[in-house]
C-alpha positions as CSV (number, residue, x, y, z in Angstrom):
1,X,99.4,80.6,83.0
2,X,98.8,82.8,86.0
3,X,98.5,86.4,85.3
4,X,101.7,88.2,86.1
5,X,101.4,91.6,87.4
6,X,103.7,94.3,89.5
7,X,103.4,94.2,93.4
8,X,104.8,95.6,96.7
9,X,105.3,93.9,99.4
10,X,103.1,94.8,102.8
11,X,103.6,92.5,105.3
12,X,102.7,89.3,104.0
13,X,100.7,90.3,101.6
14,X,102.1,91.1,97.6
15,X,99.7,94.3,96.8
16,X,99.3,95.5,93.3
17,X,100.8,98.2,92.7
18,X,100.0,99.0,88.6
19,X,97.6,100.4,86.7
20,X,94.6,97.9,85.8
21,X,94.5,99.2,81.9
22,X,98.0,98.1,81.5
23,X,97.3,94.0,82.8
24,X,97.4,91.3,80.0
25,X,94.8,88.7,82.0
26,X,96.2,85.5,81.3
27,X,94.7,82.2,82.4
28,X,92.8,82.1,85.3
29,X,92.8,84.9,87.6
30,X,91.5,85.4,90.6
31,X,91.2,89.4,92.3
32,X,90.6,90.2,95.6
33,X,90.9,93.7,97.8
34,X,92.6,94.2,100.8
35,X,91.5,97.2,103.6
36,X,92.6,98.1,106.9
37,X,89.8,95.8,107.7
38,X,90.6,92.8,106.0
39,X,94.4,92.6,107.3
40,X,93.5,93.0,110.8
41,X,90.7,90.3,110.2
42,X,93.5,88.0,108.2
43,X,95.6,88.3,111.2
44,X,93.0,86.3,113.3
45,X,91.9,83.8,110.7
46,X,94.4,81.8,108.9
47,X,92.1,80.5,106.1
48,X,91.4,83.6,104.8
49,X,94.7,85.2,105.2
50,X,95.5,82.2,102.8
51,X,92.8,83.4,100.6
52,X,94.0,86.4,100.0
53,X,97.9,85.4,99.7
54,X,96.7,83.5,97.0
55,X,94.8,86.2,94.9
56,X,96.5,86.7,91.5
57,X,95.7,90.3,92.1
58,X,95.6,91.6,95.4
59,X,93.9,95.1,95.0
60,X,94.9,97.9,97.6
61,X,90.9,99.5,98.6
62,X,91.5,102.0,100.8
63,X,94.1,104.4,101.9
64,X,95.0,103.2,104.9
65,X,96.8,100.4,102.7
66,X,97.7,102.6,100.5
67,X,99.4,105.2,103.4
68,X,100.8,102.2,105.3
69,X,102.7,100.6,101.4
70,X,104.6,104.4,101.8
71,X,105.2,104.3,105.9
72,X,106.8,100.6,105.2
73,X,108.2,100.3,101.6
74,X,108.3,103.6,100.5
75,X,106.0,102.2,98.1
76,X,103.1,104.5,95.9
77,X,100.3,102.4,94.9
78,X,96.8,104.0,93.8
79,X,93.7,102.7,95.4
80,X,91.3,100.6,93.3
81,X,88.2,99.9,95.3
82,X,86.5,96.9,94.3
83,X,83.3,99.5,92.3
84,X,86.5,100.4,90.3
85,X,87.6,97.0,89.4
86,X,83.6,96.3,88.7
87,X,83.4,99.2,86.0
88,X,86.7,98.4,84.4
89,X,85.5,95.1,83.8
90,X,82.3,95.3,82.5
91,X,83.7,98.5,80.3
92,X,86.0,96.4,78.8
93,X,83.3,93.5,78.6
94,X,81.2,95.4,76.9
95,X,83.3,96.6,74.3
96,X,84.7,93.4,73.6
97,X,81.2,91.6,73.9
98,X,81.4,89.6,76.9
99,X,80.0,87.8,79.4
100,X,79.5,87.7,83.5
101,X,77.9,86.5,86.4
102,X,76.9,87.5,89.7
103,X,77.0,85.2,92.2
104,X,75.6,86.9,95.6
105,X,73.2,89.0,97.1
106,X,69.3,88.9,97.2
107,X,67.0,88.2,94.5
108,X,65.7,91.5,94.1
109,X,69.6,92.7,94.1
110,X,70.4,90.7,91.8
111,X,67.7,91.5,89.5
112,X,68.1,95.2,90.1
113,X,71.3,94.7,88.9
114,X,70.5,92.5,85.6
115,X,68.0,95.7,84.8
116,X,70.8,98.3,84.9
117,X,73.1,96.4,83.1
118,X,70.3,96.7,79.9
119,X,70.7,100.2,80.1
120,X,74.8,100.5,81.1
121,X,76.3,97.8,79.4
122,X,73.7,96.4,76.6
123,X,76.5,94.4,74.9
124,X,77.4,92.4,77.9
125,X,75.3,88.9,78.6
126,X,74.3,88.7,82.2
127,X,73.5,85.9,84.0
128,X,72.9,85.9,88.2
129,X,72.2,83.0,91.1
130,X,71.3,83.7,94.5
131,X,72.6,81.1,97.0
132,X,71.0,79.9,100.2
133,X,72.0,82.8,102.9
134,X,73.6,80.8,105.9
135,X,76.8,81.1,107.9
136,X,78.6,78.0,105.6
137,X,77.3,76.3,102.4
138,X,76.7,72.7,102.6
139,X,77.9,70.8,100.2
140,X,74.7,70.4,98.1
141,X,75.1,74.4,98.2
142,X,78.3,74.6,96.6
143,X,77.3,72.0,93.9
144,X,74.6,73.9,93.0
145,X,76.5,77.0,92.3
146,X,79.3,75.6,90.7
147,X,77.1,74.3,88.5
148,X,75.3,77.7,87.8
149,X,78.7,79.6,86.9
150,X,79.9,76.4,85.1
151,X,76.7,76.0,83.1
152,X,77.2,79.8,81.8
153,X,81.0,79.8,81.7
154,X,81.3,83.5,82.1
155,X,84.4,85.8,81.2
156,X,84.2,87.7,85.1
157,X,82.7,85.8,87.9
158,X,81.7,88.3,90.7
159,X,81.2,87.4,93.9
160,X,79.1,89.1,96.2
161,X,79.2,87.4,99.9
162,X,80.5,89.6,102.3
163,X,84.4,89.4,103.6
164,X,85.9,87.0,104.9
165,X,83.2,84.6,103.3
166,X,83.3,85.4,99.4
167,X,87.2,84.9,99.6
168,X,87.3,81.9,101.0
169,X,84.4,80.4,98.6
170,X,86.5,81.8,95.7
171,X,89.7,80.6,96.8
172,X,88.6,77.0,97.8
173,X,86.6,76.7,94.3
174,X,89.2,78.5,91.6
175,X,90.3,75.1,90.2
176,X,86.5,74.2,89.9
177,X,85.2,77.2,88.3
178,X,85.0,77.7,84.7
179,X,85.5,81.7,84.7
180,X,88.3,83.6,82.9
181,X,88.4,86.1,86.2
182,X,87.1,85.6,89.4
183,X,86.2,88.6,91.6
184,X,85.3,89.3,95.1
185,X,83.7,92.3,95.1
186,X,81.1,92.9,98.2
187,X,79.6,95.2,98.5
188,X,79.4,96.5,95.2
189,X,76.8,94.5,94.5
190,X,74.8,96.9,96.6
191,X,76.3,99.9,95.4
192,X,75.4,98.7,91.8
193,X,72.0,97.6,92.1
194,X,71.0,101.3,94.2
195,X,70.0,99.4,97.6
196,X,73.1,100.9,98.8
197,X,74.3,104.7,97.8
198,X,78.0,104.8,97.4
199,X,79.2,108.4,98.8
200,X,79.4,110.6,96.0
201,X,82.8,111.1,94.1
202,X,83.7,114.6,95.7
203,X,83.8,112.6,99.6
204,X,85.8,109.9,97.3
205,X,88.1,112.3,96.3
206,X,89.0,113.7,99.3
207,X,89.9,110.5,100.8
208,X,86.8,110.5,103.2
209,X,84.4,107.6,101.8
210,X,85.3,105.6,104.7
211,X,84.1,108.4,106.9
212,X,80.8,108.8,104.9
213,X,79.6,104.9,105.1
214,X,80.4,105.0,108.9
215,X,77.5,108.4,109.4
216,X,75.0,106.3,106.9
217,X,75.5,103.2,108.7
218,X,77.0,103.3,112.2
219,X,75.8,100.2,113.7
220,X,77.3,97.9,110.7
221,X,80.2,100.3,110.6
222,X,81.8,101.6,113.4
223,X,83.8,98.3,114.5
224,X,85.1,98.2,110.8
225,X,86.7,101.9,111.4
226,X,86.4,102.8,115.0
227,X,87.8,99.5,116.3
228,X,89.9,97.8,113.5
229,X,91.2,101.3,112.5
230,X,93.5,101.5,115.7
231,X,94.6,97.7,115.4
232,X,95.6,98.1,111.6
233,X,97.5,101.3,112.8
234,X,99.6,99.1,115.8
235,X,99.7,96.3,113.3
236,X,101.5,98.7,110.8
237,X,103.9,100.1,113.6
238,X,105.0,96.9,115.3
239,X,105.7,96.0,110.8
240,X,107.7,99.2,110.6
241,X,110.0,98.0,113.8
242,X,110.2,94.3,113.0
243,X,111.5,96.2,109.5
């Protein structure tokens, strides 16, 4: 059975719109985020907008989705970024005694990662595979991982590959996966292991951490916000007239 949860509609896309403590995870259940970013992007590319119209849990990370749900629906949904959806997970994980695997990243990441996790969440069995790093997997690639995750059968799957990539994996391998919860999470991976500082909680509060990452890294940056940022906005007009 799929998990059921509550959503709001925002253009295509059904965003959650509840509170993560309050989900009863049923079956599999595949989680994804969705940012200004990632719905301009979806626009363009029809395989991952399908990808993320098929998350069980489609995850508003960011405020512009959040402030565009209000504009269109009159909708209030709270942001959960996808660190938030990491720490509620392995919280819960590790007071249940659970499992998880990261599938993503770098080797020294990854391992950076597995040595926190000693210290953060000692009741929670780690496991971690770093896949070849190439524009698409070949099909000796995706064998290889499947076989990883399936070999551990972990409770949370995260997947670390970078947007639109790591939804697109997940989505095309759900049925083949043998993971309770499957997660795209990005970037976190980064934030997690310390090779990337997320901005500190005050510049969260205030709304601002997209304006932080674009000072600390401009070049990756500054199309993500300075470009897509104007194109969500007439994306989210042209919705509120067709409406």
């Amino acid at each position: 059975m799929t998990t059921q949860v509550p959503t709001v509609s925002l253009a295509e896309f059904s965003v959650f719109s509840g509170d993560l403590c309050n989900v009863s995870f049923k079956g599999k259940t595949l989680i994804n985020t969705l940012n200004q970013y990632s719905f301009c992007i979806a626009k363009e590319d029809k395989e991952f907008k399908a990808s993320l119209v098929g998350s069980d849990i489609l995850l508003a990370d960011g405020m512009a989705i959040v402030v565009a749900s209000s504009l269109l629906r009159q909708n209030k949904i709270k942001k959960i970024a996808g660190a938030d959806l990491h720490q509620f997970l392995l919280e819960d994980l590790n007071t249940k005694g659970g499992s998880c695997f990261y599938l993503g990243s770098s080797p020294t990441t990854l391992l950076k990662i597995e040595e926190r996790m000693k210290m953060d969440f000692p009741n929670v069995i780690v496991k971690t595979f770093s896949p070849a790093f190439k524009p698409e997997f070949s099909i000796e690639d995706n064998e290889q991982m499947l076989a990883e995750v399936n070999a551990f059968k972990p409770d949370v799957l995260f997947v670390g590959m970078t947007a639109p990539k790591q939804e697109k994996w997940a989505h095309q391998h759900k049925d083949a996966l043998e993971a309770k919860i499957i997660c795209s999470i990005g970037a976190v991976f980064d934030f997690y292991a310390g090779t990337v500082e997320r901005p500190h909680p005050f510049w969260i509060q205030l709304r601002l951490e997209w304006f932080i990452r674009l000072i600390k890294e401009p070049k990756r940056m500054w199309k993500r916000y300075l470009y897509y940022g104007p194109v969500f906005i007439k994306l989210i007009i042209l919705e509120k007239f067709k409406k």
